[in-house]
C-alpha positions in Angstrom: -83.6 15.7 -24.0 -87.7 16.0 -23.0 -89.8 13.6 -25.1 -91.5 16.4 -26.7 -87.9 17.4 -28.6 -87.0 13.9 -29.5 -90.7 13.5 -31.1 -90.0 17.2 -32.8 -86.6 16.5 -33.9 -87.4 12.9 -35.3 -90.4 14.9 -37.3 -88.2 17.6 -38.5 -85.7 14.9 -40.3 -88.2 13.0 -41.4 -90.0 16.0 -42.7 -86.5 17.2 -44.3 -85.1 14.1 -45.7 -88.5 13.1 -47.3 -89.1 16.8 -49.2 -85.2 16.8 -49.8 -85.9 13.5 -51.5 -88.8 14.0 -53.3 -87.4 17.3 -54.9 -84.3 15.4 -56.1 -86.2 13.0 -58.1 -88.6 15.8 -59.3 -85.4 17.8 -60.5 -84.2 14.6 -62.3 -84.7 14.9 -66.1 -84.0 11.0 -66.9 -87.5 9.6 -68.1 -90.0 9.3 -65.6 -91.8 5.9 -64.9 -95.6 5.7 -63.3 -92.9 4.0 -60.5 -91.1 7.1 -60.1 -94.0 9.4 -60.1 -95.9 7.3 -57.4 -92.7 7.4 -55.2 -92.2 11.6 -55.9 -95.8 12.0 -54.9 -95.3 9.5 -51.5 -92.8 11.3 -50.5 -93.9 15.0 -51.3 -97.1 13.5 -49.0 -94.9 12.4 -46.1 -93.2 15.5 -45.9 -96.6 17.7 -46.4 -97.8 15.6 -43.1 -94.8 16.2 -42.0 -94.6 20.0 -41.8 -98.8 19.7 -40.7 -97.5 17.5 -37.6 -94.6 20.4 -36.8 -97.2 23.0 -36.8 -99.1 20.9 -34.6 -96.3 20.0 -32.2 -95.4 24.0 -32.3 -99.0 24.7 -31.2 -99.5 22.2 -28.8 -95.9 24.0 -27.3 -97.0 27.1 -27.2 -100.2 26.7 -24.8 -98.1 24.4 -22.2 
């Protein structure tokens, strides 16, 4: 396995986990604390960088 699929594969789990994550606790109709919220929005951030550092790793593939 190249670096360059081991950086793009640790991204892409990352990426998934956190948006998987964030959703789940977005979808939960238990009363939401200013905790919960700040967590949701962390993690809806991590996986937003997330998806901007896949496009970037894609594009940086596609001119080698």
């Amino acid at each position: 396995m190249t670096p360059f699929h081991l950086v793009f594969s640790a991204v892409l789990v990352v990426t998934l986990v956190s948006g998987a994550a964030a959703t789940a606790l977005a979808l939960t109709r238990n009363g939401r604390s200013a905790t919960q919220r700040r967590v949701i929005e962390r993690l809806s951030h991590i996986a937003f960088l997330g998806a901007s550092a896949i496009i970037a790793l894609l594009s940086k593939f596609g001119e080698s």
